[in-house]
FIPASE-890113 format. One record per residue (C-alpha): residue number from 1; y, x, z. Coordinates in steps of 0.05 Angstrom, whole numbers, plus 5000, padded with zeros to 4 digits. Layout:
BEGIN
LUMVO    k    c2    c1    c3
LUMVO  NUM     Y     X     Z
...
This chain:
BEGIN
LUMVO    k    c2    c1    c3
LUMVO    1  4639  6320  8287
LUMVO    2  4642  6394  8313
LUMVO    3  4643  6367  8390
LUMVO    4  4580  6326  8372
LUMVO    5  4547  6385  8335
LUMVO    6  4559  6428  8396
LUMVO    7  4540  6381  8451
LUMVO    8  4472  6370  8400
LUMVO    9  4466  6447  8402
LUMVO   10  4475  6453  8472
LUMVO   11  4425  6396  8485
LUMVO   12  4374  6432  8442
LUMVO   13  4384  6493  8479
LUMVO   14  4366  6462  8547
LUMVO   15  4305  6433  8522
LUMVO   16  4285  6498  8500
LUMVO   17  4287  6529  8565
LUMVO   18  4260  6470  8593
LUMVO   19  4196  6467  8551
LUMVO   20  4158  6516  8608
LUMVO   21  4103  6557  8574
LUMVO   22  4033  6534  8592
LUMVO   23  3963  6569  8607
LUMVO   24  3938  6532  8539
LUMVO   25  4001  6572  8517
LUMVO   26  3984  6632  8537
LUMVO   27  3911  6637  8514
LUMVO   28  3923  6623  8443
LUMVO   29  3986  6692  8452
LUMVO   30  3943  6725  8402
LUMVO   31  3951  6686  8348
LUMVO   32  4023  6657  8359
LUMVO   33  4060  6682  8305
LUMVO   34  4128  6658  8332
LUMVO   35  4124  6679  8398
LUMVO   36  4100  6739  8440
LUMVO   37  4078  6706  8499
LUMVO   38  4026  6765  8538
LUMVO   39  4032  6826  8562
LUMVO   40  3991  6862  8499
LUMVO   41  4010  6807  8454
LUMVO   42  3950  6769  8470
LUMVO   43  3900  6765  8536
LUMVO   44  3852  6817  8485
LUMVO   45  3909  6867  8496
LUMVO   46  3892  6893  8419
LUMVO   47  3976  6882  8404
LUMVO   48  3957  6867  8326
LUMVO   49  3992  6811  8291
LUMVO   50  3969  6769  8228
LUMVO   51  4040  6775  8201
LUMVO   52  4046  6807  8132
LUMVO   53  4120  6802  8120
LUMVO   54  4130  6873  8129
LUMVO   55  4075  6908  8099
LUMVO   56  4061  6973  8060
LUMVO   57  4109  6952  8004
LUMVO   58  4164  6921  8042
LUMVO   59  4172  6968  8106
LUMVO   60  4216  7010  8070
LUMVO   61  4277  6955  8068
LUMVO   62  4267  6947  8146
LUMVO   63  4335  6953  8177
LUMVO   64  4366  6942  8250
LUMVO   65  4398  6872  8257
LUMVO   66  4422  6884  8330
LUMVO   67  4421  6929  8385
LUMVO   68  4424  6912  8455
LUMVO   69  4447  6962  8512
LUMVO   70  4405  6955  8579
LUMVO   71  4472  7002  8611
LUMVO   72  4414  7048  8640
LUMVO   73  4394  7120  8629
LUMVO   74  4329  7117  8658
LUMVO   75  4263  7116  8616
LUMVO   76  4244  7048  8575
LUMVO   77  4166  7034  8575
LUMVO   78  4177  6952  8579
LUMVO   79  4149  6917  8532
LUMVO   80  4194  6854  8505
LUMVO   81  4167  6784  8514
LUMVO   82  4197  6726  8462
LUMVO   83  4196  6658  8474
LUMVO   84  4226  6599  8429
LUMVO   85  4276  6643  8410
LUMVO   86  4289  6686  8469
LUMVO   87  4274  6757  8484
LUMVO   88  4254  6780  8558
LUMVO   89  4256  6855  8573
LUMVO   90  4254  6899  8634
LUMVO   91  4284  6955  8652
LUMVO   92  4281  6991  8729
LUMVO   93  4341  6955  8756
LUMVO   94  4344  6886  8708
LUMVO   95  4317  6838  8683
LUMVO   96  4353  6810  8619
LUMVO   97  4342  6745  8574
LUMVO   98  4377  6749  8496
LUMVO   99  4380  6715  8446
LUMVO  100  4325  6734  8401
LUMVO  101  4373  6722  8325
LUMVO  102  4440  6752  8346
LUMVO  103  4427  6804  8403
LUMVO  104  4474  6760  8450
LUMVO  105  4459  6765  8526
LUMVO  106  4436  6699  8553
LUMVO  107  4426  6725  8634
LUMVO  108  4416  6790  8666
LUMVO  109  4396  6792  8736
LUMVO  110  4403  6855  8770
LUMVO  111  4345  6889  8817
LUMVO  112  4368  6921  8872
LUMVO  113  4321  6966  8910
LUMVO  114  4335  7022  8969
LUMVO  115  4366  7081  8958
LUMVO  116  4305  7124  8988
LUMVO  117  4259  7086  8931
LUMVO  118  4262  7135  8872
LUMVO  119  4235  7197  8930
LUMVO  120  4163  7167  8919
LUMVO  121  4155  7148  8849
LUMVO  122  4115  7203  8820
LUMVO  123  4133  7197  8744
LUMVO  124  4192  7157  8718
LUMVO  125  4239  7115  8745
LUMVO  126  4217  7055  8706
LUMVO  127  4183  6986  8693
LUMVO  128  4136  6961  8642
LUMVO  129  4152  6888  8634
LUMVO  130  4146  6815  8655
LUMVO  131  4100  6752  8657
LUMVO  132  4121  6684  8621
LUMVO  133  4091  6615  8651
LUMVO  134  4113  6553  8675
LUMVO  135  4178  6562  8668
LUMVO  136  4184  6635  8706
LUMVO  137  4196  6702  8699
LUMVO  138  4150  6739  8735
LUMVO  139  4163  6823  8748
LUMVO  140  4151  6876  8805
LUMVO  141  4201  6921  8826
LUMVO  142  4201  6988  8840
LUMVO  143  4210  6975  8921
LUMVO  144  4139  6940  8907
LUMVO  145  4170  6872  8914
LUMVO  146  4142  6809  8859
LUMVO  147  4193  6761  8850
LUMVO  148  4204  6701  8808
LUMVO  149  4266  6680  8764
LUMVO  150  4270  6612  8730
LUMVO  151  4273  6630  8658
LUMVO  152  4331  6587  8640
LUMVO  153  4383  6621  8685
LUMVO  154  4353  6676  8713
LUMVO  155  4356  6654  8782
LUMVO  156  4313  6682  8838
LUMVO  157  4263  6630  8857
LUMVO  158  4223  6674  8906
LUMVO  159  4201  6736  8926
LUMVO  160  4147  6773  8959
LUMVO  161  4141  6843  8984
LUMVO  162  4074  6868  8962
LUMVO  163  4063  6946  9012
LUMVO  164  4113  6989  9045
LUMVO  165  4148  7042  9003
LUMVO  166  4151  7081  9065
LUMVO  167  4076  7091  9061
LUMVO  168  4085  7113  8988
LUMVO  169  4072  7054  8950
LUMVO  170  4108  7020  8890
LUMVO  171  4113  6978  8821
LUMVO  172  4131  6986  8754
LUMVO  173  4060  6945  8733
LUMVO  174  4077  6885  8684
LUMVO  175  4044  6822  8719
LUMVO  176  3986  6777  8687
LUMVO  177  3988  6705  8697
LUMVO  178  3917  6687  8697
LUMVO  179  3873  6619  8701
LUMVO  180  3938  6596  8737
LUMVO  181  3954  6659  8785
LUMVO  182  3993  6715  8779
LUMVO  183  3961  6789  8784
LUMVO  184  3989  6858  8809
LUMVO  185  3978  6922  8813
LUMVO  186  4007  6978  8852
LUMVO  187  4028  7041  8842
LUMVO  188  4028  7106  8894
LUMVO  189  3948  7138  8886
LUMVO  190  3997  7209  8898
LUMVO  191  4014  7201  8956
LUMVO  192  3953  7190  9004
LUMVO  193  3953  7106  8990
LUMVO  194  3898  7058  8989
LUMVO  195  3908  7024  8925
LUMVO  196  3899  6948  8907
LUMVO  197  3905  6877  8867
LUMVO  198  3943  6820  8882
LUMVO  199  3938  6745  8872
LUMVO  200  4002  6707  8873
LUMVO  201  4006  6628  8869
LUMVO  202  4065  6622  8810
LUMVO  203  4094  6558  8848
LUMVO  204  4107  6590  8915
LUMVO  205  4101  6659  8924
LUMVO  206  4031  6653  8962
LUMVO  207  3990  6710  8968
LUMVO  208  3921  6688  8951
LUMVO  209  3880  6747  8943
LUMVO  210  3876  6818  8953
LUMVO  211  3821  6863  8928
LUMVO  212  3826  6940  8946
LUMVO  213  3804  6987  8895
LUMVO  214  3784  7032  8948
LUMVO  215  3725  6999  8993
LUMVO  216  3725  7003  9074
LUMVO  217  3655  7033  9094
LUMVO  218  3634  6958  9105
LUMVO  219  3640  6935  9035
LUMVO  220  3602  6948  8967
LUMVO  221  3617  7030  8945
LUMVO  222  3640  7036  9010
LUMVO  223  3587  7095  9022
LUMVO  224  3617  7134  8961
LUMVO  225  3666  7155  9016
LUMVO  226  3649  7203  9064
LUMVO  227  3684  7188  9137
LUMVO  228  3760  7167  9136
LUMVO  229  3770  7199  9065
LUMVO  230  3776  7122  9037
LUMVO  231  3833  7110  9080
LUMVO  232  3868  7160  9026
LUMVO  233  3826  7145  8971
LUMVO  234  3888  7134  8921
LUMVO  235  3856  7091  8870
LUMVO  236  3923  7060  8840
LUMVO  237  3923  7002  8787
LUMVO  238  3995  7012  8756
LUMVO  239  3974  6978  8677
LUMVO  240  3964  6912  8673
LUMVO  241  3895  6882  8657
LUMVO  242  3863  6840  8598
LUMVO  243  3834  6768  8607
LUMVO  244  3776  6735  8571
LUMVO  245  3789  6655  8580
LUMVO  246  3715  6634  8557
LUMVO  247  3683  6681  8624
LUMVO  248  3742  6673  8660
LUMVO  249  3734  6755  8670
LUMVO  250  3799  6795  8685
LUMVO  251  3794  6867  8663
LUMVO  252  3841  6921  8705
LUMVO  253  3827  6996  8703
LUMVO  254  3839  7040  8764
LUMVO  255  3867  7097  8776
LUMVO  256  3850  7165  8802
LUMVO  257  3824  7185  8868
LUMVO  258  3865  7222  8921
LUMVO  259  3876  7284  8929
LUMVO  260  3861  7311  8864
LUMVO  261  3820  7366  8906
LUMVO  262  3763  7324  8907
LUMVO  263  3725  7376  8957
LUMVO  264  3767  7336  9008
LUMVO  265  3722  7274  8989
LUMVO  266  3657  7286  8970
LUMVO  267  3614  7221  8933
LUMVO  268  3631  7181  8876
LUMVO  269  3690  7156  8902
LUMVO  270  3684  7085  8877
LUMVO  271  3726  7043  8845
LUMVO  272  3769  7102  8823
LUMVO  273  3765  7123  8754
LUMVO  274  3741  7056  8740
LUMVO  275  3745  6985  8701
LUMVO  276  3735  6925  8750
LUMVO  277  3715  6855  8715
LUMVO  278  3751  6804  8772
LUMVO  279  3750  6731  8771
LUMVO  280  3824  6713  8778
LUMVO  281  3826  6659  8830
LUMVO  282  3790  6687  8885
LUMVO  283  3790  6770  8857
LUMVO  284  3711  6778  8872
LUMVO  285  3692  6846  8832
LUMVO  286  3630  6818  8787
LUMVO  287  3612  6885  8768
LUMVO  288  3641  6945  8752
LUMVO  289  3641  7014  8709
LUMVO  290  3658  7078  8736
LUMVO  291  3684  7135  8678
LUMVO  292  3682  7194  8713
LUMVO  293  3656  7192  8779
LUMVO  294  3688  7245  8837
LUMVO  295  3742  7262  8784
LUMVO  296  3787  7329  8796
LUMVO  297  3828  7323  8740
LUMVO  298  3866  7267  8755
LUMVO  299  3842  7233  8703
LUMVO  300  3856  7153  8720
LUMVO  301  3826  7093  8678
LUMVO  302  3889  7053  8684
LUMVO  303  3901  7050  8618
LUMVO  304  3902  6981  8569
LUMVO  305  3821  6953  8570
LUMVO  306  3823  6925  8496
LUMVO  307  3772  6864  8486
LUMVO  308  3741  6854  8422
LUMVO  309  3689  6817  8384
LUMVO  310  3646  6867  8346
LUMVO  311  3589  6874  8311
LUMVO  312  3537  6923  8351
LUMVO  313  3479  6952  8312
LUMVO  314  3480  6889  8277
LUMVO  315  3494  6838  8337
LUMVO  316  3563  6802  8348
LUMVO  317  3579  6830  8420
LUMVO  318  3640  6817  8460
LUMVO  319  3659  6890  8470
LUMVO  320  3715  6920  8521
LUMVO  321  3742  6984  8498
LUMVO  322  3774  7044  8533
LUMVO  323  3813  7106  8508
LUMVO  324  3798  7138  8567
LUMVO  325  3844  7199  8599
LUMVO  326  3774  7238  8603
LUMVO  327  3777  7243  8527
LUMVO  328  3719  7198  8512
LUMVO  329  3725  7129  8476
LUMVO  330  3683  7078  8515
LUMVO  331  3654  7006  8489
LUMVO  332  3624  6967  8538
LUMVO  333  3581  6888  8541
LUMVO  334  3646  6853  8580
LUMVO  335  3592  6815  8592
LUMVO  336  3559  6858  8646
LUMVO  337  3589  6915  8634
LUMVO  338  3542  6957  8601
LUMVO  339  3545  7018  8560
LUMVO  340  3542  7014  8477
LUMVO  341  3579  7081  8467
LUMVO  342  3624  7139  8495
LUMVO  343  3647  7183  8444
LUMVO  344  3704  7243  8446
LUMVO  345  3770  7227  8405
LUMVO  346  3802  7292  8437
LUMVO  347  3778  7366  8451
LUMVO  348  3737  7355  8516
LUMVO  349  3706  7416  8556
LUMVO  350  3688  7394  8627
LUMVO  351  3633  7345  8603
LUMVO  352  3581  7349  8544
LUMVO  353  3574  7287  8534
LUMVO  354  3568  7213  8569
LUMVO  355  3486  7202  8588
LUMVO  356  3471  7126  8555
LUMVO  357  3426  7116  8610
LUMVO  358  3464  7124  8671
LUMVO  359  3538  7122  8638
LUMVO  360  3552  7187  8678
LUMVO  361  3584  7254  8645
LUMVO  362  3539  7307  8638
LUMVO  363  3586  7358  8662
LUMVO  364  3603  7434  8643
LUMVO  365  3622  7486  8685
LUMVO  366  3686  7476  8680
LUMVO  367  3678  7413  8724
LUMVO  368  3630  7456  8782
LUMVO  369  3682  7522  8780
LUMVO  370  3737  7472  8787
LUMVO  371  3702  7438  8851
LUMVO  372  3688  7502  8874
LUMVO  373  3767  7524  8879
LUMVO  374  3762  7569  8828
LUMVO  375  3823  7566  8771
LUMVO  376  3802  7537  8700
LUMVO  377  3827  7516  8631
LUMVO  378  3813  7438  8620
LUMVO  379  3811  7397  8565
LUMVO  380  3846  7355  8566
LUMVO  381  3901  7368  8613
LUMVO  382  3912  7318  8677
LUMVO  383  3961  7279  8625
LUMVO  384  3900  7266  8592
LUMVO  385  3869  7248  8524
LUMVO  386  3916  7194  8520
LUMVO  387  3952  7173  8575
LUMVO  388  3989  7107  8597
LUMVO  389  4017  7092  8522
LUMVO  390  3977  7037  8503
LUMVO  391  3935  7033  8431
LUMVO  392  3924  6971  8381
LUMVO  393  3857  6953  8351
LUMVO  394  3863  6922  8286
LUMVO  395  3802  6880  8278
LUMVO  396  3809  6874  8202
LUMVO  397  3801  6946  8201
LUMVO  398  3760  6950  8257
LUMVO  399  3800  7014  8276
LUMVO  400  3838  7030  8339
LUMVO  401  3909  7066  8336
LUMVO  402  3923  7114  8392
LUMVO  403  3971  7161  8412
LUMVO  404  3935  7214  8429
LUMVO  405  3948  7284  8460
LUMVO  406  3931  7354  8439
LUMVO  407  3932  7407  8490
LUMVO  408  3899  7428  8562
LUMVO  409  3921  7442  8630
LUMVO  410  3906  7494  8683
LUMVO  411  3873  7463  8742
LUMVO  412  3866  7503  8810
LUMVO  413  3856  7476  8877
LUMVO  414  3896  7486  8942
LUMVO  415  3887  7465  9013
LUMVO  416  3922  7394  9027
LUMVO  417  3944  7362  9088
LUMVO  418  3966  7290  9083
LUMVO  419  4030  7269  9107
LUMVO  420  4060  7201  9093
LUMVO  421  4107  7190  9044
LUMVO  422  4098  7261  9012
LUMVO  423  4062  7274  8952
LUMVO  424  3984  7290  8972
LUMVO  425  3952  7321  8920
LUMVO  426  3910  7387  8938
LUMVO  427  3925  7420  8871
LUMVO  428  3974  7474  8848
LUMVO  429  4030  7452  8801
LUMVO  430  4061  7524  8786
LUMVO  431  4026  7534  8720
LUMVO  432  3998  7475  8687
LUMVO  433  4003  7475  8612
LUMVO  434  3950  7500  8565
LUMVO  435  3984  7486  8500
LUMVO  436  3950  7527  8448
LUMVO  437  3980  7532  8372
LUMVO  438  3994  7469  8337
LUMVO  439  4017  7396  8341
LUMVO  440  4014  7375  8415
LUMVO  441  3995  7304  8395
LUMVO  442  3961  7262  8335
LUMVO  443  3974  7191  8323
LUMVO  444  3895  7172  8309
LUMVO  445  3859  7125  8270
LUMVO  446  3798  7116  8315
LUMVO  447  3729  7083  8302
LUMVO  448  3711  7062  8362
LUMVO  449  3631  7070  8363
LUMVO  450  3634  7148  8336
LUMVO  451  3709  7162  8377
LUMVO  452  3721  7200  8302
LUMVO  453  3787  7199  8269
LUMVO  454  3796  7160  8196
LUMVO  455  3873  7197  8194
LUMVO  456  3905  7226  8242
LUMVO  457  3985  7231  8245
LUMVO  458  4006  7300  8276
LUMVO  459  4066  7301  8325
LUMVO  460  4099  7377  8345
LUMVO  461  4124  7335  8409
LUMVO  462  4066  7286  8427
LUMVO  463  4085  7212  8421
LUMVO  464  4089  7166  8489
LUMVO  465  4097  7103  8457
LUMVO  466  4058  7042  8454
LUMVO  467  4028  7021  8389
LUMVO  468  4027  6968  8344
LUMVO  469  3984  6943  8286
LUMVO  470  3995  6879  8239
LUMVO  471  3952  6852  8175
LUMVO  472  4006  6879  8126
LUMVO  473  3977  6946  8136
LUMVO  474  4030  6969  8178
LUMVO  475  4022  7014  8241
LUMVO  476  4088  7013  8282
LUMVO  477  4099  7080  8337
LUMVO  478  4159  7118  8367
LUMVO  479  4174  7198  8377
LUMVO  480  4208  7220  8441
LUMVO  481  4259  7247  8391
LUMVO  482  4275  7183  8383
LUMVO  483  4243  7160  8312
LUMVO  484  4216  7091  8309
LUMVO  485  4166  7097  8254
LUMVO  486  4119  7063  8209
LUMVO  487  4058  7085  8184
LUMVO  488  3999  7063  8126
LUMVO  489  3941  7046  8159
LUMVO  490  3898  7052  8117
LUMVO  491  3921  7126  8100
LUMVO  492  3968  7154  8160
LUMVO  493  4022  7157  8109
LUMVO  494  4097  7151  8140
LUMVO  495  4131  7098  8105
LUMVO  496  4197  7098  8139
LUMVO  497  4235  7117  8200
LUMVO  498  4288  7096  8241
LUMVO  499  4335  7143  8294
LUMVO  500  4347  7099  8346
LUMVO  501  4387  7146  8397
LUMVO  502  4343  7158  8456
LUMVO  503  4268  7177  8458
LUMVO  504  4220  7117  8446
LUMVO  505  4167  7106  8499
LUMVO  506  4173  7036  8500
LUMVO  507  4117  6976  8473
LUMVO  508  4142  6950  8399
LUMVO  509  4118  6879  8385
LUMVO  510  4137  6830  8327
LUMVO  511  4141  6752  8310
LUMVO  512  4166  6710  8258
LUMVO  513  4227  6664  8269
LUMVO  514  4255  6604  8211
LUMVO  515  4215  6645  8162
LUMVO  516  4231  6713  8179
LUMVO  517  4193  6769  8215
LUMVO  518  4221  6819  8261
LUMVO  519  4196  6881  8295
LUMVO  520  4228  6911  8364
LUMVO  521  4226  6965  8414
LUMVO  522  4258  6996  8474
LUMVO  523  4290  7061  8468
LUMVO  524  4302  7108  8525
LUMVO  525  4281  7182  8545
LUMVO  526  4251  7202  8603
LUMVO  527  4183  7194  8626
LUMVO  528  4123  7233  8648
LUMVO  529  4129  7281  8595
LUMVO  530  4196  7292  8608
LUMVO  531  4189  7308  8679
LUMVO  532  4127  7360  8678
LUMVO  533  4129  7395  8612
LUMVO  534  4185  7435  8602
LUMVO  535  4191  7420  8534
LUMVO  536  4256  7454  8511
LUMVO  537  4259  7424  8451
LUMVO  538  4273  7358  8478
LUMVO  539  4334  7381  8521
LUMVO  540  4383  7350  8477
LUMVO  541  4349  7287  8466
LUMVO  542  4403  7239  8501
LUMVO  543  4384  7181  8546
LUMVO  544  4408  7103  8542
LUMVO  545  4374  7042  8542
LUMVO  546  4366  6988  8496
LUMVO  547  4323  6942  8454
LUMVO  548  4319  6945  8378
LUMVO  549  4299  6893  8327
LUMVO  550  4292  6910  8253
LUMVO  551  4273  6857  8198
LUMVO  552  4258  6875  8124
LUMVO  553  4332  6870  8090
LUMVO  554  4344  6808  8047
């Protein structure tokens, strides 16, 4: 009986792995319950779940049930991806499948990238996650390779090399399987690259498609560019994008233009600064939105493009909304991409205000003394409003929850000649911080139409975590100092905390499994804050990687 129960086990567990996850799938990720299928737990990237297991009541009896070591000391921003009872997670150097009950490692297949790699990453040594579909893992790697594993054993199935780190580029961007291709972005907008997305076929490896954020003279924006300056244009497109099924629209945001001393490249500098709505099989641009147009401040528009359906002065609109690094709050028609409103969240002094008509900042002279070479205070600093972190809309409080930061930055430009492979950025990096009295960052309960707070959360050390929001009332985040924490959101109120170790900059999601629902998150210090602040106060905040999962205790 026991060799017939464990060859009916082992039977069940092949068909598991063999059931490959579809594109029907993958478009209903927003509502599966049991699984976490997307990048954003859903194509809408609004990571909010319909599970009210853990809610305001319960979250207080939420306790570990297993920890799993990545053996890394590197920052952990990867968000976790479950399927039929299996975990995927990243980290810089692996790729690991575990079991999703018992924390037991199923496969871990090692990345292996050159030795010279880490010398042109600008800010952390990291990666952000993978792609599920038809039976396949699909990650970048930090060499700016995609590969492919088969899910069931981790095997390399294929691999493609995407740029050249020795120009500067590479990948920690999670990819997006889309209307049957896989998408890409690249990182490397610091170093004097010309950034881009990729379409991959998932069977093969194929390269499909490429569409450069940063147009040649001969293509649409291309006169936003005066002479060779688009040959440097930067434009990187590092967070992965959202996908509407129904207009088969894929949203990505791109980065900022290079160098940051944008008297180097007079014009608009399209698409930097900018959301591009693609169509995924052939990556044709069907229009576009550019947030702040010749940008200084390095503030990019990578950052999560949250899809929505919301009523607009009284009209159900299909809305895309950005937390944007400038420090306004944007809601756009994904339609067509016009404007319905741009709204501060954050102290902002180098623009008044967004103009409705023209969707331009009306800028402050903060903005002209900085083109102009001469040294001012921003707000916010070039980490931005928010920065990569990503937020969660809930849509049954029609609120969005976002990690938000607090202080300014001293911005002064410098002559800059580009040399490949070295950082190109035109701006001086000796004294950077503004950080004024106070917290240093605010978990926020944003309306999106006014960019005003409901509650806001305060944080001595700003938070660099992603965010998560479920229908139990529950707003999930993690501190750098390493608390994994749950708040009311309703109210802001902490209801509990958990000290996991290592500073938590990682993506928490949660599902439900034979009846019970569980919550994780990577753990693991050392990101972009790390790097440029100087924060003392983090100095004895160890590193170490691993994933958490907590579930309400029985």
């Amino acid at each position: 009986m026991k060799r017939f129960a464990m060859a009916a086990s082992l039977v069940m567990l092949a068909s598991t792995y063999a059931d490959a996850q579809t594109t029907e799938q993958l478009v209903k990720g927003a509502t599966d319950t049991s699984n976490v299928l997307n990048y954003g737990m859903g194509y809408n990237l609004q990571r909010f779940s319909t599970l009210k297991q853990i809610n305001k009541d319960t979250v207080k009896n939420l306790v570990p049930v297993w920890n799993y070591s990545f053996n890394d000391d590197r920052s952990e921003e990867s968000q976790p991806l479950v399927y039929q009872g299996v975990i995927y997670v990243t980290s810089h150097n692996a790729t690991m499948a575990v079991d999703a009950k018992t924390g037991k490692q199923i496969w871990k297949s090692k990345i292996e990238y050159p030795a010279e790699t880490p010398r042109i990453v600008c800010c952390g040594i990291i990666n952000r996650g993978a792609a599920l579909y038809d039976g396949k893992v699909f990650r970048t790697t930090l060499d700016a390779n995609v590969i492919a594993l088969d899910a069931k054993d981790g095997k390399e199935l294929w691999r493609q090399k995407a740029a050249d780190i020795k120009e500067g580029y590479s990948m920690t961007v999670a990819p997006l399987v889309a209307d049957g291709v896989v998408i890409t972005g690249i990182s490397g907008a610091e170093f004097g690259t010309r950034g881009f997305i990729d379409g991959w076929d998932p069977a093969t490896g194929k390269h499909l498609w490429r569409t450069h954020s940063i147009p040649s003279p001969d293509e649409p924006g291309g006169d936003t560019w005066k002479g060779d300056t688009w040959k440097l244009g930067g434009g990187s497109t590092w967070i992965t994008g959202s996908y509407d099924p129904e207009l088969n629209t894929v949203y990505w945001g791109i980065g900022n233009p290079g160098p940051f001393n944008s008297a180097v490249r007079p014009g608009d500098n399209l698409y930097t600064c900018s959301v591009l709505a693609m169509d995924p099989k052939t990556g044709k641009i069907k229009w576009h939105y550019q947030f702040s147009p010749n940008n200084p401040f390095d503030y990019d528009s990578v950052a999560e493009m949250v899809l929505a359906d919301m009523n607009v002065e009284g009209k159900p609109t299909k809305v895309l909304m950005d937390a944007n690094r400038n420090g306004f709050f944007y809601v756009l028609d994904r339609t067509n991409g016009k404007l319905l409103a741009a709204n501060p969240y954050v102290k902002v002094n180098w623009a008044t205000g967004i103009d409705m008509k023209t969707g331009r900042p009306i800028e402050t002279d903060v903005s002209k003394d900085a083109r102009e070479g001469k040294k001012v205070t921003v707000y916010p600093s070039i980490l931005g409003g928010k920065n990569w972190e990503p937020m969660s809309f809930n849509p049954q409080t029609g609120l969005a929850y976002a990690n938000t930061l607090a202080f300014g930055g001293r911005y002064k430009t410098e002559p800059v000649t580009f040399k490949q492979g070295e950082w190109y950025l035109g701006m001086d990096l000796t004294d950077l911080w503004e950080w004024g009295d106070g917290p240093r960052g605010h978990l926020k309960a944003i309306d999106p139409m006014t960019g005003k707070a409901k509650w806001e959360a305060p944080s001595d050390i700003p938070r660099f975590s992603g965010v998560l929001s479920t229908a139990g009332g529950v707003v999930f985040s993690g501190a750098l100092t390493g608390e994994f924490e749950a708040f009311d959101a309703d109210t802001g109120k902490k209801l509990w905390q958990f000290q996991t170790g290592s500073g938590i900059e990682g993506q928490p999601v949660t599902w439900q499994q034979d009846g019970v629902q569980y919550v994780a998150v990577t753990s693991g210090y050392g990101g972009v804050y790390s790097l440029f602040s100087g924060d003392e106060r983090l100095a004895k905040v160890p590193p170490g990687g691993s994933l958490w999962v907590f579930a309400v205790k029985q």
